[in-house]
C-alpha positions in Angstrom: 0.0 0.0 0.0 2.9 2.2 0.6 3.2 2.7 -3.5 -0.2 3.1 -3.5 -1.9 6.5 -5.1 -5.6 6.9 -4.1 -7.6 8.7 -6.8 -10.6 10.7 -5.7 -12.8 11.8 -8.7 -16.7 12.3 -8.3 -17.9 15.3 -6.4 -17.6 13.4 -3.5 -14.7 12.0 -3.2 -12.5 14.4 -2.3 -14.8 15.1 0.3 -14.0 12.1 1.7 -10.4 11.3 0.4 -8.3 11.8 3.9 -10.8 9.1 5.6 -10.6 6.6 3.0 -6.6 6.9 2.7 -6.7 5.8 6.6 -9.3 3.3 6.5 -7.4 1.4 3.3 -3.8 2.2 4.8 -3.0 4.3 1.6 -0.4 7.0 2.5 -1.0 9.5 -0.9 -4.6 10.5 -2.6 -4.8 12.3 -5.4 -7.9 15.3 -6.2 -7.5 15.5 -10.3 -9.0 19.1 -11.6 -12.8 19.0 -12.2 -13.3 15.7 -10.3 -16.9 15.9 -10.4 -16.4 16.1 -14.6 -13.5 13.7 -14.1 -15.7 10.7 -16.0 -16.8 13.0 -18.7 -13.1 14.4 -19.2 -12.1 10.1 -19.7 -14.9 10.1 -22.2 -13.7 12.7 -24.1 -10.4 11.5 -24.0 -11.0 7.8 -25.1 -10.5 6.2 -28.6 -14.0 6.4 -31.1 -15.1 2.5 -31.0 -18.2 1.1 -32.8 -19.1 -2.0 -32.8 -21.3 -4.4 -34.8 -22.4 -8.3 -34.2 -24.3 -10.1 -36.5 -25.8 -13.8 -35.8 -24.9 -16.0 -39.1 -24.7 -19.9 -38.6 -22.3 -21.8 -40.7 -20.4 -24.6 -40.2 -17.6 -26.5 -41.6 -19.6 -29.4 -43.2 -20.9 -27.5 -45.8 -19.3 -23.8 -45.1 -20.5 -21.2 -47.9 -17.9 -18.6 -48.1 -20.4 -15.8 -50.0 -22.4 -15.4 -46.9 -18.9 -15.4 -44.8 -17.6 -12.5 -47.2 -21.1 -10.6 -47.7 -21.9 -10.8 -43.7 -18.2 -10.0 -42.4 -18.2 -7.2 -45.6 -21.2 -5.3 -44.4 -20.5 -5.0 -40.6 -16.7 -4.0 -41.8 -19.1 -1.3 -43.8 -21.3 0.2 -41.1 -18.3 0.2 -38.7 -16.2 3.1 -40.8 -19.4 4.9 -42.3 -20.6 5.1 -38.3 -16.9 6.7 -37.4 -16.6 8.2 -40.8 -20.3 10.2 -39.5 -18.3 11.1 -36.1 -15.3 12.4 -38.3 -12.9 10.0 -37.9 -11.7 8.2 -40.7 -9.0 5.4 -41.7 -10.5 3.5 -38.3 -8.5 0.3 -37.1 -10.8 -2.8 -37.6 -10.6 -5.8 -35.8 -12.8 -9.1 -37.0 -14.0 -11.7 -34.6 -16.2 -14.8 -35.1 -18.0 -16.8 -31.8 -17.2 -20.6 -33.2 -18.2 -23.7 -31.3 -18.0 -27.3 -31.9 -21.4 -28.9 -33.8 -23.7 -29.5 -31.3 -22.2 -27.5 -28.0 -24.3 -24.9 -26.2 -21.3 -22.4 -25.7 -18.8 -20.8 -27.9 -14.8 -19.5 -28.1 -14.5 -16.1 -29.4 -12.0 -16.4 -32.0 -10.0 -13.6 -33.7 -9.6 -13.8 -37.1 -7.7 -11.7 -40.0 -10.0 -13.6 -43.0 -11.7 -11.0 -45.1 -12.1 -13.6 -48.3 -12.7 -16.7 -47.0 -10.2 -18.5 -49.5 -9.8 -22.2 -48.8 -6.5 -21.4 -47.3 -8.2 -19.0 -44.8 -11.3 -21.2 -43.5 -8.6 -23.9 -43.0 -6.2 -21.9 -40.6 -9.7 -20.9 -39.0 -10.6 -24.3 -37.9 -6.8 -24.9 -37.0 -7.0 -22.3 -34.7 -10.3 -23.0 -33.1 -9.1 -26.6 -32.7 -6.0 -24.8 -30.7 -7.8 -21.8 -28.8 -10.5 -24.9 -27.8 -7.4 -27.1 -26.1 -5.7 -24.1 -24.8 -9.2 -23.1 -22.6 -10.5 -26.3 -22.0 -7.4 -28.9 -22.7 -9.0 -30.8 -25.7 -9.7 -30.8 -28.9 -12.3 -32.7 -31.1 -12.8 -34.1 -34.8 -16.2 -33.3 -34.5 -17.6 -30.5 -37.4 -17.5 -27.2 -36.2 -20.1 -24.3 -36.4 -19.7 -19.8 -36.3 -22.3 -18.5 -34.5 -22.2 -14.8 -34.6 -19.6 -12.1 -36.8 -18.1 -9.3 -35.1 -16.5 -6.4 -36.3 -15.0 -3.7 -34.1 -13.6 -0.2 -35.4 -11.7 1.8 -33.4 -10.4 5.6 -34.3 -7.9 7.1 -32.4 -8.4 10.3 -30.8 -4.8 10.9 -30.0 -2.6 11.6 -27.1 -3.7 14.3 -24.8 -1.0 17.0 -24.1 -2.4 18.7 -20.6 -1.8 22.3 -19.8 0.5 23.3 -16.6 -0.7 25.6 -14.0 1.1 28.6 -13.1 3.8 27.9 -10.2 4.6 29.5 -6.9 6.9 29.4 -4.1 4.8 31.4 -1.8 2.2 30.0 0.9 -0.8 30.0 -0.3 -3.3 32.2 2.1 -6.6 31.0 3.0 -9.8 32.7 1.9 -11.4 31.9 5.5 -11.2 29.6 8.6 -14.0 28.0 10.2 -14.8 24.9 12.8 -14.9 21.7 10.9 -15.6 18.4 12.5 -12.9 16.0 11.7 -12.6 12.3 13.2 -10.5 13.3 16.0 -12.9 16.2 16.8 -13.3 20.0 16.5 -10.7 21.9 15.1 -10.3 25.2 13.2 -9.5 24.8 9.2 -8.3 26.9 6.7 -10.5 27.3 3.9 -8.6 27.7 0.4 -10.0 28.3 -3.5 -9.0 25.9 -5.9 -8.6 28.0 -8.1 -6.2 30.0 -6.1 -3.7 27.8 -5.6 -0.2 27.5 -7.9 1.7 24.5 -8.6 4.3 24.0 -6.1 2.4 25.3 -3.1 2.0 23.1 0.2 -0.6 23.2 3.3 -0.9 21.3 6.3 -4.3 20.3 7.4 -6.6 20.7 9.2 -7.6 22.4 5.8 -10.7 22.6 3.5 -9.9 23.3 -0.2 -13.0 24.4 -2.5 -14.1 24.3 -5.9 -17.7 24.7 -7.6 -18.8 21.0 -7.7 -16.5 19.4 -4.6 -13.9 20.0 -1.4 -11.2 18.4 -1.2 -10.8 17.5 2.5 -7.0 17.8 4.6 -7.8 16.1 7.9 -5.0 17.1 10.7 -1.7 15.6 10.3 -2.1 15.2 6.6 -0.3 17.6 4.1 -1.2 18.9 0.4 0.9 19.8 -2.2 -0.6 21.2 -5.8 1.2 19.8 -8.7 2.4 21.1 -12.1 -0.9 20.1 -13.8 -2.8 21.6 -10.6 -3.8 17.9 -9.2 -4.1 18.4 -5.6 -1.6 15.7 -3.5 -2.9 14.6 -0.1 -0.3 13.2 1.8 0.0 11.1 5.6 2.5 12.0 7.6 5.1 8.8 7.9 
C-alpha cells in the first residue's frame, strides 16, 4: 500500500479522500481538476469505437464462403461509415467470429484476420479453433465445427492528450477563511482555500478545506497537500 496512489474523482470524493486513505492504509490521494467532470473528461479522451455483431450460422460441413464475405463485408461497412459520420476516418478494424464445436451450447471467441474466406483462410480458422479450444479447455475434437455470430470492431484514435501546466509558486498560499470543521479526531479550526487560487508548487498542512464549484477536497489534521504542475491536488499522511 505504501506505492499506492488513491484517486478521488466524483464530487464526492475528495470530500472524503483523507478518511478513505486511513481506513485502506494508503499514505498519498490524489484530487485531479474538475473531479466531479473527471468521467466525462475520460470520455472525451478515449479512442471512437463502434461496434457491430451479427448472428450467421455456418459450419464446416458445408461452409458457404459468399455469406462469410457478404456478412463479415457489411458489418466491416457500417463500422467506418458510423466513425466516418463522427469524423474519424481510416479507423483500425478488428474481425471476430464466436465458433463452437457442432452440437455444443457455448462458444470460443475467435479472432480472425480472414476477409475472403479462400480455402486457405477457412482452414487456418478451424486450426485455430481446434487450438484456442485445447488451450481453454485442454481438448480438442474431430467433430464438425459451427460460427455463431460475426463481429467487427472499429476503433479511431483520438490521439494523445497534451495537458496544460498551471502557473507555479513558491509562496504559501493564504486562505480565503477559517472555520470549525468536524474531523474524526474532533473539532478543530480549518483553513479554507479556493482551488482555483492555488499554484503548482504550493504546500498546506491540514486541518484544511480546499473548495471548488462541484467538490472540497478535504486535509484532515496531520495530513499535508501539495498542488502539482498540472494543478492535481496531492494529499499526503504523515510517515
Amino acid at each position: 500500500p505504501r506505492d499506492f496512489t488513491l484517486v478521488a474523482f466524483g464530487g464526492a470524493g475528495p470530500l472524503h479522500i483523507s478518511d478513505l486513505m486511513d481506513d485502506a492504509s494508503i499514505p498519498r490521494g490524489l484530487s485531479p481538476n474538475f473531479p466531479g467532470q473527471f468521467s466525462a473528461f475520460g470520455f472525451t479522451m478515449a479512442d471512437a469505437r463502434v461496434d457491430r455483431y451479427r448472428t450467421v450460422q455456418l459450419n464446416s460441413r458445408a461452409f458457404d464462403a459468399a455469406r462469410a464475405r457478404e456478412a463479415l463485408a457489411t458489418l466491416i461497412a457500417e463500422c467506418q461509415a458510423e466513425l466516418a459520420a463522427q469524423g474519424h476516418e481510416s479507423p483500425s478494424i478488428s474481425c471476430a467470429i464466436d465458433m463452437r464445436y457442432l452440437g455444443q451450447n457455448y462458444e470460443l471467441e475467435l479472432p480472425i484476420r480472414a476477409r475472403d474466406f479462400t480455402e486457405a483462410e477457412v482452414a487456418q480458422i478451424y486450426a485455430e479453433f481446434h487450438d484456442l479450444h485445447e488451450a481453454r479447455f485442454g481438448f480438442r475434437l474431430d467433430d464438425h465445427m459451427e460460427i455463431v455470430n460475426f463481429m467487427v470492431t472499429g476503433v479511431a484514435s483520438t490521439g494523445e492528450l497534451t495537458l496544460p501546466k498551471i502557473e507555479a509558486s513558491t509562496e504559501a498560499p493564504v486562505p480565503a477563511s477559517t472555520r470549525p470543521v468536524y474531523f474524526r479526531s474532533g473539532w478543530a479550526d480549518a483553513a479554507v482555500y479556493w482551488r482555483s487560487e492555488l499554484k503548482a508548487g504550493q504546500t498546506l498542512s491540514g486541518p484544511a478545506l480546499v473548495e471548488e464549484a462541484a467538490s472540497v477536497t478535504v486535509v484532515d489534521p496531520g495530513k499535508s497537500l501539495e498542488v502539482d504542475a498540472y494543478g492535481n491536488l496531492i494529499v499526503t499522511a504523515k510517515e
